[in-house]
C-alpha positions as a printed Julia matrix, in Angstrom:
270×3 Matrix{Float64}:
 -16.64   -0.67  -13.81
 -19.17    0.73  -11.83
 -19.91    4.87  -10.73
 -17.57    5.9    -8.16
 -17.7     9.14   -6.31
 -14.92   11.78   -6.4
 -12.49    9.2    -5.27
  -9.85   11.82   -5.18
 -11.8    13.55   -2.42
 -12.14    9.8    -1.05
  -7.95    9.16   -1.38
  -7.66   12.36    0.62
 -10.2    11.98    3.54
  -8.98    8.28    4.18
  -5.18    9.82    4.09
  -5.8    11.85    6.7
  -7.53    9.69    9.27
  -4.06    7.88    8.77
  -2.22   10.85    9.23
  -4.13   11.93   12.1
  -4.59    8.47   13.86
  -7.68    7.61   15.34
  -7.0     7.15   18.78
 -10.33    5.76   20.02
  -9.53    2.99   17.3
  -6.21    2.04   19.29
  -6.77   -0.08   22.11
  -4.62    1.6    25.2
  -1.69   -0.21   26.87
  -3.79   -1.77   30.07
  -6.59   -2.9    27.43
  -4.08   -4.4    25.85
  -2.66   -6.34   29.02
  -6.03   -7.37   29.54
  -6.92   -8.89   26.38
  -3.3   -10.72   26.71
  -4.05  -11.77   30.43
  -7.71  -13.26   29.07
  -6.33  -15.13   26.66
  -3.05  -16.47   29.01
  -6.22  -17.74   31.43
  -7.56  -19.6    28.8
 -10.25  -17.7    28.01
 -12.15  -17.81   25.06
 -14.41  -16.13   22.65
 -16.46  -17.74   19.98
 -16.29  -16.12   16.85
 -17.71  -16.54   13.44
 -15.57  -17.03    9.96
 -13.7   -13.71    8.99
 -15.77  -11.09    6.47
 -14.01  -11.27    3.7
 -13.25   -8.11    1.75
 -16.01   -6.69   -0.43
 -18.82   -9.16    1.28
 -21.92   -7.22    1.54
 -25.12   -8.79    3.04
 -27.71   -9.14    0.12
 -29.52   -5.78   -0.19
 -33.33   -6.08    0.7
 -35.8    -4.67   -2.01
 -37.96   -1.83    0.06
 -38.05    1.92    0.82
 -35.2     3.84    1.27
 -35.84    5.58    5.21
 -32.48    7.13    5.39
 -28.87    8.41    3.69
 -26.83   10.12    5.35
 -22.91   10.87    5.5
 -20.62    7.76    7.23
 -19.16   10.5     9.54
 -18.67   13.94    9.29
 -17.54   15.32    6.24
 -17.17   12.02    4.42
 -17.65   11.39    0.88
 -19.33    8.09    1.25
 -23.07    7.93    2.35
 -24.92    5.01    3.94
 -28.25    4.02    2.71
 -30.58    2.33    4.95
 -33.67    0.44    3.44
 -36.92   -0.08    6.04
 -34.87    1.32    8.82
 -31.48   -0.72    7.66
 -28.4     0.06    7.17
 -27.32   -1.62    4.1
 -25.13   -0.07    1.65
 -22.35    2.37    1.46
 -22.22    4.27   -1.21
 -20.77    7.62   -3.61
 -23.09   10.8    -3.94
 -22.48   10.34   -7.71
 -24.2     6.53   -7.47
 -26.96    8.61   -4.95
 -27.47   10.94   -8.06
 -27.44    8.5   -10.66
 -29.81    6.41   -9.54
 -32.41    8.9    -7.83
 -32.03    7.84   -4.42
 -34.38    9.52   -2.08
 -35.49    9.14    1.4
 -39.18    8.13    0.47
 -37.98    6.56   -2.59
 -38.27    2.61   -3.45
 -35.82   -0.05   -4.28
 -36.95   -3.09   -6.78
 -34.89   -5.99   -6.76
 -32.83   -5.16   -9.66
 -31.77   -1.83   -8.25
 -30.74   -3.36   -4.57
 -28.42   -5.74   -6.6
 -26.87   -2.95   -7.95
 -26.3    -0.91   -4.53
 -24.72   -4.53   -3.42
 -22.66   -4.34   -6.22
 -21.51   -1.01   -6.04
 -21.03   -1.27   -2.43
 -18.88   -4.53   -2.77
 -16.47   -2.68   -4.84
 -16.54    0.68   -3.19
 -15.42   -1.13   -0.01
 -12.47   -3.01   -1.99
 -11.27    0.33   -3.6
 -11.42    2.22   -0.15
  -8.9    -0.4     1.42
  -6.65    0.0    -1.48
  -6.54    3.52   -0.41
  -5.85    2.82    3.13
  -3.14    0.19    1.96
  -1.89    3.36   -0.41
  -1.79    5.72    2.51
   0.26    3.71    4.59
   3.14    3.32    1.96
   3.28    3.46   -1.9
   3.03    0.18   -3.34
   3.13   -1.53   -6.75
   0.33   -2.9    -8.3
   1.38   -6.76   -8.25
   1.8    -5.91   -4.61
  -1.93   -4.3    -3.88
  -3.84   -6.78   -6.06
  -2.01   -9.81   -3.48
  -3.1    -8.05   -0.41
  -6.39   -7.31   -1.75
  -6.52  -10.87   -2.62
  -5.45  -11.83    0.94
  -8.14  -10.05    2.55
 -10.82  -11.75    0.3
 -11.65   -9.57   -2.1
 -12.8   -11.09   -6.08
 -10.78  -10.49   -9.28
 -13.04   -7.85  -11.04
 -13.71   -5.89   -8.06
  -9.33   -5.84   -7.37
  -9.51   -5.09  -11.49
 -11.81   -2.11  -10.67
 -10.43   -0.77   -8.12
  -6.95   -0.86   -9.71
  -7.73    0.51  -13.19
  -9.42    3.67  -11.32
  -6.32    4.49   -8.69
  -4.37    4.4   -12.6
  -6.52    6.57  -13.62
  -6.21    9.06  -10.64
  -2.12    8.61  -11.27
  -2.22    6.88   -7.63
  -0.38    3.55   -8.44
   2.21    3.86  -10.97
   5.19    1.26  -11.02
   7.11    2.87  -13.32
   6.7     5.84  -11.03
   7.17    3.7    -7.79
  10.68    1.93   -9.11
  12.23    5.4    -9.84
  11.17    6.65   -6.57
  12.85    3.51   -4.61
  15.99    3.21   -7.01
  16.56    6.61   -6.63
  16.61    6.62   -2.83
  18.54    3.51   -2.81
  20.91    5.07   -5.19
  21.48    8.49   -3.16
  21.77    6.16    0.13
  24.74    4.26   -1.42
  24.08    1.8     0.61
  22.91   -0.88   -2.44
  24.25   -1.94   -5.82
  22.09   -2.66   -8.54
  21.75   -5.81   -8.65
  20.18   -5.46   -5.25
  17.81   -2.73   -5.92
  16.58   -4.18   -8.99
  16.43   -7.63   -6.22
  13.95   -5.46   -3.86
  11.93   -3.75   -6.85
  11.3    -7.42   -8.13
  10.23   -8.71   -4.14
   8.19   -5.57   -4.14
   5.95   -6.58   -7.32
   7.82   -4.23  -10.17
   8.44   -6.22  -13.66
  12.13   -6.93  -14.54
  11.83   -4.43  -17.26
  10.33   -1.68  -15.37
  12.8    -2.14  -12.61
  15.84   -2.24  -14.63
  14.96    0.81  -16.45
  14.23    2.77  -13.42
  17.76    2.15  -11.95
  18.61    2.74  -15.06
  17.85    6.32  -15.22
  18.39    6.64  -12.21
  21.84    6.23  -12.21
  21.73    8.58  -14.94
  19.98   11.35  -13.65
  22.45   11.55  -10.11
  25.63   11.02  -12.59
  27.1     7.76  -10.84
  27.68    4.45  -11.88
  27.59    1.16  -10.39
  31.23    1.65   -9.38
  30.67    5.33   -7.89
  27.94    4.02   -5.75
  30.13    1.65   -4.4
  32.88    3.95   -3.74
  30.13    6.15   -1.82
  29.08    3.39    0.08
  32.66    2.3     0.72
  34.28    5.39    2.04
  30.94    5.61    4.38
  31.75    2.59    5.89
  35.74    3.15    6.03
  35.15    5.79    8.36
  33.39    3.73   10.7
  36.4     0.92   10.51
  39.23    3.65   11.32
  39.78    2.21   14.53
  40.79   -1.33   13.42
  44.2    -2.44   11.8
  44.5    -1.49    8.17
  44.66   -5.67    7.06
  41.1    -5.89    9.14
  39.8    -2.94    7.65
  40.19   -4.12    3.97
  38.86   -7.81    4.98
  35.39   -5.83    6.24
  35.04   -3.3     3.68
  35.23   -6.09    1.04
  32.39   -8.31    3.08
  30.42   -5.2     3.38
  30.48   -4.49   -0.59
  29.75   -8.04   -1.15
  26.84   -8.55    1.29
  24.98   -5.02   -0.58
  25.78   -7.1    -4.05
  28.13   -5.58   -5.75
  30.21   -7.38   -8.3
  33.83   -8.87   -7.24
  35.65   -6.69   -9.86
  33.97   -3.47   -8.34
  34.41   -4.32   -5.0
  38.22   -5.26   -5.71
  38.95   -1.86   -7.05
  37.55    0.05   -5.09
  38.49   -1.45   -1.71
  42.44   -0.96   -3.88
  41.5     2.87   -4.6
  39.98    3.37   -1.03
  43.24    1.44    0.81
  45.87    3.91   -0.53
């Protein structure tokens, strides 16, 4: 695995320019007509084959003529060799290998800044994907994959957001199952259904819901009496043979189990 920076720092900075939105990244509304007017006319623009993820043009051996910060504050630097830019890169990589304006690169050390670069690039859209929405790490490693990145730079980049405690399934499940839970909206069945969709291991998942059902005190059957007498409410205006007849369809679409949803639709129809 190669040097990364303080990618703590890194998670942070990235966060925020999601937080904060980048407006002069957004295209506004009339742009946006326009582009969908050009392309009604028939109008077209060439364009080459999509950069994958991680593809960094082969680093030229030469002097480095400049580093400086990617924008203001950041904690990535871009090194330019000759007068171009090349490679984006940590300040810890900068320090460890000596990188100076004035300074030259051989051929074996502009491999390495390719290298390095590849991989910093493929960690710092795992962050972005992070920032958005917590994930599990079956699901980053396929969008990763999707956008073209290789195997050991996905392996990389994984292994190090572990390390920072930033993807964590077993984490991840009990955060879901427990909102799931609380919403008593779901059974289990379902929950441990999404967790699975979502890229969480069968085991993993069923032990989350597991203690989660635990830790709030309800069982299977209490979360469908929750969800039950939330929906009842909304029914009081219908007929008391029609209200039964929906709150049983409603139990059954969220999964729950015939037995449960028999009993308590009984309990709930006194």
């Amino acid at each position: 695995m190669g040097v990364w920076e303080d990618d703590e720092a890194a998670a942070e900075d990235r966060a925020e320019l999601h937080e904060e939105g980048d407006e002069s990244q957004a295209p506004s509304a009339p742009a946006r007509r326009g582009r969908a007017a050009s392309s009604a006319s028939g109008a077209r623009t060439e364009r080459g084959p999509r950069k994958k993820l991680g593809d960094v043009e082969e680093v030229p051996a030469g002097r480095v003529t400049a580093i400086h910060e990617r924008r203001s504050g950041s904690v990535r630097y871009l090194v330019a060799i000759d007068g171009r830019p090349v490679a984006t890169v940590s300040a810890e990589l900068i320090a460890e290998l000596g990188l100076r304006v004035g300074g030259s690169v051989d051929v074996v050390l502009a491999q390495r800044l390719r290298a390095e670069s590849s991989r910093l690039a493929v960690f710092d859209k795992a962050i972005d994907l992070l920032a958005v929405r917590a994930r599990s790490t079956r699901d980053l490693q396929m969008r990763l994959r999707r956008a073209g990145a290789v195997d050991a730079s996905i392996a990389a980049a994984i292994e190090r957001l572990q390390q920072l405690g930033f993807l964590d399934d077993d984490a991840y499940a009990r955060n879901l199952a427990r909102s799931r839970v609380l919403s008593g909206g779901v059974s289990r069945r379902r929950i441990g259904q999404e967790l699975q969709r979502r890229g969480v291991s069968r085991e993993v998942a069923d032990g989350a819901i597991a203690e989660t059902l635990e830790e709030v005190e309800l069982d299977e059957e209490g979360a469908a009496r929750l969800a039950g007498e939330k929906r009842l409410r909304a029914l009081r205006s219908y007929d008391a043979a029609t209200q039964k007849q929906r709150l049983y369809a409603f139990l059954a679409r969220r999964g729950y189990a015939p037995d449960v949803i028999a009993r308590v639709v009984r309990d709930l129809m006194r």
